[in-house]
MIGU-686852 format. One record per residue (C-alpha): residue number from 1; residue in three letters; x, y negated, z negated. Coordinates in Angstrom, 1 decimal, always signed. Layout:
(NUM,Ala,(X,Y,Z))
...
REM end
This chain:
(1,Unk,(-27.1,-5.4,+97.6))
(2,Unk,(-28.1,-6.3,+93.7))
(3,Unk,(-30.4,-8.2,+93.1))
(4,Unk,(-29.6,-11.6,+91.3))
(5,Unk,(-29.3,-11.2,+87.6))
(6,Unk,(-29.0,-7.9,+88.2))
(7,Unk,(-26.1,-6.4,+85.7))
(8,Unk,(-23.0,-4.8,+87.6))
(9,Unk,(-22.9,-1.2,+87.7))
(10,Unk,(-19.8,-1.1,+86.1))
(11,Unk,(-20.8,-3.4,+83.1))
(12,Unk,(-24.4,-1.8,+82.6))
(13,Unk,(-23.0,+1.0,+80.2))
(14,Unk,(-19.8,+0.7,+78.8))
(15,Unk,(-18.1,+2.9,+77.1))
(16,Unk,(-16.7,+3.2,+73.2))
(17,Unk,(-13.0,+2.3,+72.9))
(18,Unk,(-11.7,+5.0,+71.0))
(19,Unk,(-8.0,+5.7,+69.9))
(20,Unk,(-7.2,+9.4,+70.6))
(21,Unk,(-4.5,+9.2,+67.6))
(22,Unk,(-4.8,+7.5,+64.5))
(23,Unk,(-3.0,+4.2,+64.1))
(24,Unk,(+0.2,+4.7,+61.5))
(25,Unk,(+2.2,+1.9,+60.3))
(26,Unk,(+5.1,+3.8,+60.4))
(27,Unk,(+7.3,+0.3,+59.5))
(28,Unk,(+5.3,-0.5,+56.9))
(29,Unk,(+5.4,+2.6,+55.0))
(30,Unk,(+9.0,+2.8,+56.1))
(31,Unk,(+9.5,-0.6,+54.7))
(32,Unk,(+7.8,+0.1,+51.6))
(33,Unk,(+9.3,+3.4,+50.7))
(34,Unk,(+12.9,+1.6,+51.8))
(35,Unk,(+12.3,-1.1,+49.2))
(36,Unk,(+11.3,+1.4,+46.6))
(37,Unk,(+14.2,+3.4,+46.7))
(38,Unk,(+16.1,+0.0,+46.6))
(39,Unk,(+14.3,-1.3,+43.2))
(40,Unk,(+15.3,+2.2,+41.4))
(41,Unk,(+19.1,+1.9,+42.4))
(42,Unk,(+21.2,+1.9,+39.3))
(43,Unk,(+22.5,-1.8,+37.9))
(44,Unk,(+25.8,-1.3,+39.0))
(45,Unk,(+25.0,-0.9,+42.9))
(46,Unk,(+22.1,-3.9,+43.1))
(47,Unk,(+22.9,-7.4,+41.9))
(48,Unk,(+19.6,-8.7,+39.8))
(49,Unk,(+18.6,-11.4,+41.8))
(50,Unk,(+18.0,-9.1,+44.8))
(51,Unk,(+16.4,-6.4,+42.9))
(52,Unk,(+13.8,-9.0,+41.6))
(53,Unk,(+13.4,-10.4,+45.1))
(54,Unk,(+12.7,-6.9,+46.4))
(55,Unk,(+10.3,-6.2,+43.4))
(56,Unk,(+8.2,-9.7,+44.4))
(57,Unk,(+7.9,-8.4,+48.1))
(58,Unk,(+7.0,-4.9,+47.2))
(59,Unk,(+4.6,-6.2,+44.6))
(60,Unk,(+2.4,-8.1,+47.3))
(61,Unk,(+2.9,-4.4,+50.2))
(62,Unk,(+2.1,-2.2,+47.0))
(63,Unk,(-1.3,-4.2,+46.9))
(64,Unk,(-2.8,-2.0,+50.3))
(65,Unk,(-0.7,+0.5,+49.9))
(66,Unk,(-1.5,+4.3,+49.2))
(67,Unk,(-1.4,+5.9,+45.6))
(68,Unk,(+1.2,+8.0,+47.1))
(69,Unk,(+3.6,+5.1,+47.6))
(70,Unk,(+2.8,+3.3,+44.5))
(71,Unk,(+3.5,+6.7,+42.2))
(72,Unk,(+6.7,+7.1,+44.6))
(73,Unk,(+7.6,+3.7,+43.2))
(74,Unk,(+6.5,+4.4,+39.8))
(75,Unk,(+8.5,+7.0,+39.2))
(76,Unk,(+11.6,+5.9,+40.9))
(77,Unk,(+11.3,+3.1,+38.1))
(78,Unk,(+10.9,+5.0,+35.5))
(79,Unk,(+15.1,+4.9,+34.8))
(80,Unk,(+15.3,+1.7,+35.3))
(81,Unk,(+16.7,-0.4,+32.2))
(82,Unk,(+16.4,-3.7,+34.1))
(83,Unk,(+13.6,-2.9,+36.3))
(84,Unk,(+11.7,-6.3,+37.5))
(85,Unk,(+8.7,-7.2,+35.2))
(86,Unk,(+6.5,-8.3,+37.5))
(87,Unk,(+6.7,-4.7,+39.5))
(88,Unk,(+6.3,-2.5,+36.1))
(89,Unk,(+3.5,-4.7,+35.1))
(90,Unk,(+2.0,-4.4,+37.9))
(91,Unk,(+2.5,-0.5,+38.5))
(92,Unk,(+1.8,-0.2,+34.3))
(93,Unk,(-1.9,-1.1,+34.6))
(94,Unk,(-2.1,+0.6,+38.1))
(95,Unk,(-5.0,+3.8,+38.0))
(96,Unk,(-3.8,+6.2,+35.5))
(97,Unk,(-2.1,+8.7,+37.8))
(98,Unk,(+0.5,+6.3,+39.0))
(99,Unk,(+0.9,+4.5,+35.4))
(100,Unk,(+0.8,+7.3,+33.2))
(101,Unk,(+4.4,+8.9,+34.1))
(102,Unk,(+5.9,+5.1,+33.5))
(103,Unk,(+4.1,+4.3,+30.9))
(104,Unk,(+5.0,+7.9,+28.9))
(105,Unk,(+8.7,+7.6,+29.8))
(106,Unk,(+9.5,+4.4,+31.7))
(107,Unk,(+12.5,+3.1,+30.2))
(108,Unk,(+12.3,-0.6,+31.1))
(109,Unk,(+9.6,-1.4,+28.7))
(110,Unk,(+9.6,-4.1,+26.2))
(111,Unk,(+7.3,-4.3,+23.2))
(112,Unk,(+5.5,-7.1,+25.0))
(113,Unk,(+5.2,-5.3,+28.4))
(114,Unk,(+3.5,-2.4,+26.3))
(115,Unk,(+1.0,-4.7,+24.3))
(116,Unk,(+0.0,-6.7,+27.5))
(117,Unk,(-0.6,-3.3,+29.1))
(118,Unk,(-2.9,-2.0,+26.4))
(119,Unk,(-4.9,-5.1,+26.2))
(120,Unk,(-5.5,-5.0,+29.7))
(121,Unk,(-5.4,-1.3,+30.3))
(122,Unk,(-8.3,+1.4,+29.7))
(123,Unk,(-8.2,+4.7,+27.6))
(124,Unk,(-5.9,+6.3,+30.0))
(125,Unk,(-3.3,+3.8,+29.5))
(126,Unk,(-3.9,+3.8,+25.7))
(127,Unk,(-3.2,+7.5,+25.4))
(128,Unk,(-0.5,+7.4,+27.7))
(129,Unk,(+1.6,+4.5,+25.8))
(130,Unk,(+0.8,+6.3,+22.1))
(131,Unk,(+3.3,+9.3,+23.7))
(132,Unk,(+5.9,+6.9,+23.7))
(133,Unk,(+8.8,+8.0,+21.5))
(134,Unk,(+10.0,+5.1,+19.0))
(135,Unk,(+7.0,+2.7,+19.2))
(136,Unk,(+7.1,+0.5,+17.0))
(137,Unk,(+4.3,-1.5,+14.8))
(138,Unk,(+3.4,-4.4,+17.1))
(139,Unk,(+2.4,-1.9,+20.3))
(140,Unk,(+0.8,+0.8,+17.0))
(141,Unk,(-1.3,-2.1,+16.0))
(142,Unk,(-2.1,-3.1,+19.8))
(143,Unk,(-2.9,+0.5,+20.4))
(144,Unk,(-5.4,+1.1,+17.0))
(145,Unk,(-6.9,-2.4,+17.6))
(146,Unk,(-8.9,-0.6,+20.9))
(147,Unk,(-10.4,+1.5,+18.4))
(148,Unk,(-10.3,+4.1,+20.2))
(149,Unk,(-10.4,+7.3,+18.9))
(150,Unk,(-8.2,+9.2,+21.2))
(151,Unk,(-5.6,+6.8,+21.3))
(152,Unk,(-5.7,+6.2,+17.6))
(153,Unk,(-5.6,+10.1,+17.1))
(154,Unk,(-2.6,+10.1,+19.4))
(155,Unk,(-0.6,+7.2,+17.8))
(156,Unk,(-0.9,+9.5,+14.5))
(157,Unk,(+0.3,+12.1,+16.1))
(158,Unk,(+3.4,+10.5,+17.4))
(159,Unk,(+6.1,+11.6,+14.3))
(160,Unk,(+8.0,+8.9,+16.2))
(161,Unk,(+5.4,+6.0,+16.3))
(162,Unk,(+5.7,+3.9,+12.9))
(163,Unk,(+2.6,+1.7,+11.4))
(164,Unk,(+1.8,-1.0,+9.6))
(165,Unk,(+0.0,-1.4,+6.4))
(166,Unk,(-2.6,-3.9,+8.6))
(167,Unk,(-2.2,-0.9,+10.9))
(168,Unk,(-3.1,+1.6,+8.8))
(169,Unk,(-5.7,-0.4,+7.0))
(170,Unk,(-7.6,-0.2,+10.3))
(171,Unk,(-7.1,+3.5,+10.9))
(172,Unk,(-8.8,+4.0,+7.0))
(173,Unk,(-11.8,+1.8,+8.2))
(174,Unk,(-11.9,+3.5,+11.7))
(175,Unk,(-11.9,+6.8,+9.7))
(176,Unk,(-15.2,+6.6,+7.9))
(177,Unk,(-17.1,+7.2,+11.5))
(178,Unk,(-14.4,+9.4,+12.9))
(179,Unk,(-13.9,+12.8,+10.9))
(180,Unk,(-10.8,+14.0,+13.0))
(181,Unk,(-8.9,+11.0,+11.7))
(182,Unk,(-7.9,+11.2,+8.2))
(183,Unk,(-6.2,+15.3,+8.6))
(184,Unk,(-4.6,+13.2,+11.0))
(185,Unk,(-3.6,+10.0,+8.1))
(186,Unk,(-3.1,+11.5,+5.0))
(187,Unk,(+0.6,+13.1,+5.7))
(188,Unk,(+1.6,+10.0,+7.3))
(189,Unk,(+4.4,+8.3,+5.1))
(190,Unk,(+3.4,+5.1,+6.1))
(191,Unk,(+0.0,+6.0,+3.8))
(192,Unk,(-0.1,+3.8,+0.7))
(193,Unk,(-1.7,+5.2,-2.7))
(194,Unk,(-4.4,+2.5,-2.9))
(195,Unk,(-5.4,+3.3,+0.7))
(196,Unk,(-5.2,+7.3,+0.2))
(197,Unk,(-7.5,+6.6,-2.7))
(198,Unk,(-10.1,+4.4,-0.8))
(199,Unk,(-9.9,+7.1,+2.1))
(200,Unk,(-11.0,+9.6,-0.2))
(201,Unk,(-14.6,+8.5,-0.5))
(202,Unk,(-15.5,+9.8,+2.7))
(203,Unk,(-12.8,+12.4,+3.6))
(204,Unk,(-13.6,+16.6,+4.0))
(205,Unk,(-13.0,+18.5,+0.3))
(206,Unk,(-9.1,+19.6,+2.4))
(207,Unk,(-8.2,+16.5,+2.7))
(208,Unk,(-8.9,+14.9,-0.6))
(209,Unk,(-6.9,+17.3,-2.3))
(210,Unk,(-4.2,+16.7,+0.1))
(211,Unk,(-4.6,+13.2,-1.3))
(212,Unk,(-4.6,+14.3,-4.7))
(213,Unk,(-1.9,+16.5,-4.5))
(214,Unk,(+0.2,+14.0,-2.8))
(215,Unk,(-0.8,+10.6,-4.5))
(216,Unk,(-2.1,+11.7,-8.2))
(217,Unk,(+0.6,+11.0,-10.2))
(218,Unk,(+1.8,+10.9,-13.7))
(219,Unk,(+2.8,+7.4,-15.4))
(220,Unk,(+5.4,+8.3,-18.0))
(221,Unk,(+8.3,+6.1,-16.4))
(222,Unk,(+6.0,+2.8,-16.2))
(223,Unk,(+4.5,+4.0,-19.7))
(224,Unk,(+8.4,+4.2,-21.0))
(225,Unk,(+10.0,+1.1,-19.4))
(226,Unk,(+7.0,-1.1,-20.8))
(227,Unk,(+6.4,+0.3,-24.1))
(228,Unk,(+7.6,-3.2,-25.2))
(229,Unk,(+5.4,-5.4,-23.3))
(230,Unk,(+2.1,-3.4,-24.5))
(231,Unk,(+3.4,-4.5,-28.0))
(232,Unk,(+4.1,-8.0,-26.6))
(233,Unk,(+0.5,-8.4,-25.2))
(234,Unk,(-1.0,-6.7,-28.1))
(235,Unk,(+0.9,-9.2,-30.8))
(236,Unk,(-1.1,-12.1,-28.5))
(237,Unk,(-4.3,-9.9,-28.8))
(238,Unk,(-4.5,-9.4,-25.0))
(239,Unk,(-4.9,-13.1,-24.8))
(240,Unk,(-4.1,-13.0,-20.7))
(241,Unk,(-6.6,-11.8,-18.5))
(242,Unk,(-4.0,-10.4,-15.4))
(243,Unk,(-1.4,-9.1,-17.7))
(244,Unk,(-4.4,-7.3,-19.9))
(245,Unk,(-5.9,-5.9,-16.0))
(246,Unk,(-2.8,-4.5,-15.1))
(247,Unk,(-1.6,-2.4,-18.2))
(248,Unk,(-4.9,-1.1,-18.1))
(249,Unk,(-3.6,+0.2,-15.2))
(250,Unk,(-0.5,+1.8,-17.1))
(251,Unk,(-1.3,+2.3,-20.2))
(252,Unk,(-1.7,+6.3,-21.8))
(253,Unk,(-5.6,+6.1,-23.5))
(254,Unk,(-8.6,+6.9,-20.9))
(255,Unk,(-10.9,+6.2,-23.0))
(256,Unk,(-12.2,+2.9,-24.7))
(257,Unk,(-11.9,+3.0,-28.3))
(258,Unk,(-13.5,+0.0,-29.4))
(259,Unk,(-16.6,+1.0,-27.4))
(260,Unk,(-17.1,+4.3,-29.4))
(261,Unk,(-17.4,+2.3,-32.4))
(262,Unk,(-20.3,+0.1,-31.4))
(263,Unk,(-21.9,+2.7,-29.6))
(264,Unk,(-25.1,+4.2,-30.7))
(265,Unk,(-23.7,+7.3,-29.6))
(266,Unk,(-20.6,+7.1,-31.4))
(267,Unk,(-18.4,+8.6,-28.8))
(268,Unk,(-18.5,+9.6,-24.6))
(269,Unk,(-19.5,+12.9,-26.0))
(270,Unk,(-22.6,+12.0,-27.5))
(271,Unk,(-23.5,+10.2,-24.9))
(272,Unk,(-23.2,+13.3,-22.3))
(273,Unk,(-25.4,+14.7,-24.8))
(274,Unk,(-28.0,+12.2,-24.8))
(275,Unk,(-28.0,+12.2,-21.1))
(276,Unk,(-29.2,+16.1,-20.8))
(277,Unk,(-32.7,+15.0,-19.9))
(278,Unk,(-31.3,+12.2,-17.0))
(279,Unk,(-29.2,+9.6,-16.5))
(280,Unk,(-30.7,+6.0,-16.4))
(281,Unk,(-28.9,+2.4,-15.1))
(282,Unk,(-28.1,+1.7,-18.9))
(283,Unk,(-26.5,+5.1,-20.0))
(284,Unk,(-24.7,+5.7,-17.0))
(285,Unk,(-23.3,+1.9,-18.0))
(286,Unk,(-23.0,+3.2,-21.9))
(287,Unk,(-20.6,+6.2,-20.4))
(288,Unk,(-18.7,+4.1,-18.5))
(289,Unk,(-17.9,+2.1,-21.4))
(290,Unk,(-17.0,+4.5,-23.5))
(291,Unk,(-14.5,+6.1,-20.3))
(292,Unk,(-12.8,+3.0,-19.9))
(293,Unk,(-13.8,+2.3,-16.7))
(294,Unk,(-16.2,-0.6,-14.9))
(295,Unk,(-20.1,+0.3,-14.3))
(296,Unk,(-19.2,+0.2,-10.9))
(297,Unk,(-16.6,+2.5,-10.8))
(298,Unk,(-19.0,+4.8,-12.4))
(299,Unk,(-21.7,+4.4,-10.2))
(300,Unk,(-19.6,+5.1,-7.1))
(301,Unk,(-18.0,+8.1,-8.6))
(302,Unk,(-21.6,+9.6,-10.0))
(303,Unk,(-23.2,+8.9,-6.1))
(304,Unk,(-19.9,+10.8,-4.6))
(305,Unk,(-21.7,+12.9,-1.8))
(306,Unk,(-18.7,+15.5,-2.3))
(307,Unk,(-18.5,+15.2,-6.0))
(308,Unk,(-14.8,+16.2,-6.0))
(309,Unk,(-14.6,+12.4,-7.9))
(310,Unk,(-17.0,+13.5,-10.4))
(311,Unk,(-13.8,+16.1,-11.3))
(312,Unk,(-11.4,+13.9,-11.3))
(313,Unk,(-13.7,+11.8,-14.0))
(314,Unk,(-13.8,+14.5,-16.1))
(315,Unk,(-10.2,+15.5,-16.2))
(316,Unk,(-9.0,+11.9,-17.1))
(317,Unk,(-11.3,+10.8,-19.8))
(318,Unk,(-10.3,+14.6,-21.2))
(319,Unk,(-13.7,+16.5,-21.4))
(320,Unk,(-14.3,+20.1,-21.2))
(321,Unk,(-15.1,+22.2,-18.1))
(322,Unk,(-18.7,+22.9,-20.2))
(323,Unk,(-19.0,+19.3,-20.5))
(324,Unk,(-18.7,+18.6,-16.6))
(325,Unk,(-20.9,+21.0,-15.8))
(326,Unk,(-23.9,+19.5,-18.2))
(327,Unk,(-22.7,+16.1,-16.9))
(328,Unk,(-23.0,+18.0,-13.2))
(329,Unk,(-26.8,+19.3,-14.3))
(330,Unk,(-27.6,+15.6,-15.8))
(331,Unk,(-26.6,+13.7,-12.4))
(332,Unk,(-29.4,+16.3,-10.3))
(333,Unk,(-26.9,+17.2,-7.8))
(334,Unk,(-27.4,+20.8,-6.5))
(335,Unk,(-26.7,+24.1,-8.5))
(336,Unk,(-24.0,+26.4,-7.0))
(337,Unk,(-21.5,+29.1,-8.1))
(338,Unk,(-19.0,+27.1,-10.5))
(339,Unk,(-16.1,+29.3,-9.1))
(340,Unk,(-15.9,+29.6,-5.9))
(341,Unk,(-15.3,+26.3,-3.3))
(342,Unk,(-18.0,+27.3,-0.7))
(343,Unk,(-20.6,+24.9,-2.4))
(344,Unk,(-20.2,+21.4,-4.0))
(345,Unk,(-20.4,+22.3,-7.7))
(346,Unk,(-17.2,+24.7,-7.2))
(347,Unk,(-15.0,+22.5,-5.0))
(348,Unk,(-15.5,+20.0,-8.2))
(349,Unk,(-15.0,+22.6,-10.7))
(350,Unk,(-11.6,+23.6,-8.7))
(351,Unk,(-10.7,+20.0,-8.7))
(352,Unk,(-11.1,+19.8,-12.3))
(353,Unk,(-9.1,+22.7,-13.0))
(354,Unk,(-6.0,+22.1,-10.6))
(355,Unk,(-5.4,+18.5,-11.6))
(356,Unk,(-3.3,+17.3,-14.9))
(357,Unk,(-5.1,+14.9,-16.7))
(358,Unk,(-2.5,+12.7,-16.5))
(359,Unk,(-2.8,+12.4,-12.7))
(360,Unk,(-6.6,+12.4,-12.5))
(361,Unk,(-6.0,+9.1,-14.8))
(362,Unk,(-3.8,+7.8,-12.4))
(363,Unk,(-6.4,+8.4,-9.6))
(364,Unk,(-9.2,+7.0,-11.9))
(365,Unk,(-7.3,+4.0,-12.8))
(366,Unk,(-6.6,+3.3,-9.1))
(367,Unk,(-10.5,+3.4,-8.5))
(368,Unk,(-11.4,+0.9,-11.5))
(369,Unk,(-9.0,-1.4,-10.4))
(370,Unk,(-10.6,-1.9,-6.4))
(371,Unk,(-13.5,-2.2,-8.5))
(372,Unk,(-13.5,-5.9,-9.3))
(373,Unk,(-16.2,-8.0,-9.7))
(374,Unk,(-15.2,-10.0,-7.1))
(375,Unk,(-14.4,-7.5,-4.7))
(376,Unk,(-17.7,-5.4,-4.9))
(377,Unk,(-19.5,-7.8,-3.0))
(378,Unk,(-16.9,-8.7,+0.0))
(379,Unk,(-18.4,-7.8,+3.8))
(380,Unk,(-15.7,-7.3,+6.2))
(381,Unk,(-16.6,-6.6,+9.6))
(382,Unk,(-12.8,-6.5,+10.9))
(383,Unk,(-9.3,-5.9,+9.6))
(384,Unk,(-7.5,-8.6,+10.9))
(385,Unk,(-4.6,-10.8,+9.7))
(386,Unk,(-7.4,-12.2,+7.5))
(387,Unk,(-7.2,-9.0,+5.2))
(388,Unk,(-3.8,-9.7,+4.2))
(389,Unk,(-4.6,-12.6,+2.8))
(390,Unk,(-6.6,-10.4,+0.1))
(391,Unk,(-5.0,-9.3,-2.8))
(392,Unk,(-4.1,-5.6,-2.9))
(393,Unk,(-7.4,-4.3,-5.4))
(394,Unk,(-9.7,-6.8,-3.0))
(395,Unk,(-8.3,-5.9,+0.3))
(396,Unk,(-9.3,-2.0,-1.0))
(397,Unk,(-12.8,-2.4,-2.0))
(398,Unk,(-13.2,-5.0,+0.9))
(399,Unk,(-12.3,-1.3,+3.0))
(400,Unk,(-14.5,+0.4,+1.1))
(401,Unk,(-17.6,-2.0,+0.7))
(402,Unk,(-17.7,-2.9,+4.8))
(403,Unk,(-20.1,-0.6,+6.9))
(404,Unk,(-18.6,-1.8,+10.1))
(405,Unk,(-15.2,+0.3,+9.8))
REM end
């Protein structure tokens, strides 16, 4: 007989419950893979209304369900014109290996679907989107405002993708601490000449003569066609600031006449002379001058780590190759073999011979005009709608000027 409070013997040790086969929920994943096929069915066979009541329940099943079920359903949408927003949202910023097939090739997409997906998605998502064929500029600018390198590399890779000029703006900023990018820029149509030439500053020696090959051009159609307003604005004795900037821009002469004749050194030669024993701040502003271009401009294209701009200096204002070399010697940078491009001197030397002088003035004008007084000292530390509210030379030398890019 027990004693009392003594535990019964059959209560003292129980035993585990254990299941000796794994509980499936053989309706559930019935019921979800039944209502997957249903969503994909084509328009004709499914009236709306129903699909998108399907999609709301599946959306809510999809939530516990396996990442085998949820790429089943992924890819079953992927055909689907009409396919319920809620559902591709949902799947579209699912882990990458469900979203990534949809995402590439899902045809159900709208741009807004794609841009809510990239703000909310990760670099996976990014990447996959920039695959799409025919993107157009609103998803390319939601895609290279991650900054992400990848995805922005991918975006220029898509032939089909297009950009914007805010767009692009943002890839040349993104470009100064990301190498791989501008190969990637320059033979995209959608490149402008004024942002080519900003990119230039820090691109490899290939790609700036890419640039120069493709955006250094000649004048003589502008030079023809307003042959009459030089004589215009020269009859009012270049009385208007704007209208004296811009055929600056256009006109033939490099150099700056006037200047030669109240120089000391009586012309940009004799200054290049003077300057065999160093440059200082007031001679490199007394060559400027006499080039025709702003002290700024100068200073930039004298502190070019490549040097290829000191070339393109050269050529325009219409020195010798002698003459570019003593200029070289005078600036300190480093002695190398003048004819072959495996050192900096010969990469400059090949830029000076390659390009027509007319182009190289084209290029230099470009320069001098970014290089406003205004515009020297602008900080921008994004590329934002705000940038287009610059005018085109300030929006350029804001590019140039930031740090953040």
């Amino acid at each position: 007989m027990a004693l009392p409070n003594q535990p019964r013997a059959d209560l003292a040790d129980p035993q585990p419950l254990e299941l000796n086969q794994p509980h499936t929920p053989r309706a559930r994943i019935a019921l979800v893979q039944r209502l997957c096929e249903i969503v994909s069915w084509p328009e004709t066979r499914l009236p709306t209304y129903e699909r998108q009541l399907a999609a709301d329940i599946l959306v809510d099943l999809l939530r516990t369900s396996s990442i085998e079920l949820r790429m089943r359903c992924a890819r079953g949408l992927m055909r689907v014109q009409d396919a319920p927003k809620a559902l591709l949202r949902y799947l579209a910023r699912d882990e990458i290996g469900v979203a990534q097939p949809l995402l590439e090739n899902g045809v159900g997409f709208d741009d807004s679907d794609l841009i809510a997906t990239a703000r909310a998605g990760t670099s996976g998502h990014w990447l996959a989107i920039a695959k799409r064929r025919g993107l157009g500029e609103p998803v390319t600018d939601a895609l290279l405002q991650t900054s992400d390198t990848a995805a922005i590399e991918a975006v220029l890779r898509n032939q089909t993708a297009r950009l914007s000029t805010q767009g692009v703006d943002l890839v040349v900023a993104k470009s100064r601490q990301s190498p791989t990018l501008p190969p990637l820029l320059v033979p995209r149509t959608e490149l402008k000449p004024t942002q080519a030439l900003v990119l230039f500053w820090w691109a490899s020696f290939e790609v700036r003569l890419q640039i120069l090959r493709r955006f250094a051009v000649d004048r003589q159609v502008l030079i023809s066609e307003l042959g009459e307003v030089f004589k215009l604005a020269a009859a009012e004795g270049w009385s208007d600031a704007d209208t004296r900037k811009t055929l600056q821009v256009i006109e033939r002469r490099q150099r700056n006449r006037a200047a030669a004749t109240q120089s000391p050194y009586k012309s940009l030669e004799g200054a290049l002379a003077a300057a065999e024993g160093g440059l200082d701040r007031g001679l490199i502003h007394e060559i400027a001058h006499l080039a025709g271009v702003k002290p700024t401009t100068a200073a930039q294209i004298f502190a070019d780590a490549g040097g290829e701009a000191i070339g393109v200096f050269c050529k325009s204002v219409g020195l010798k190759r002698p003459l570019m070399i003593a200029l070289w010697k005078a600036l300190r940078r480093p002695n190398g073999d003048p004819d072959s491009t495996d050192n900096s001197l010969g990469r400059t030397c090949y830029v000076f011979d390659t390009l027509a002088t007319a182009k190289a003035q084209t290029v230099l004008r470009y320069w001098n005009w970014s290089f406003t007084a205004d515009a020297a000292g602008i900080e921008q530390s994004t590329y934002g709608n705000d940038v287009l509210e610059l005018s085109l030379a300030r929006r350029n030398a804001a590019l140039l000027f930031s740090r953040n890019g």
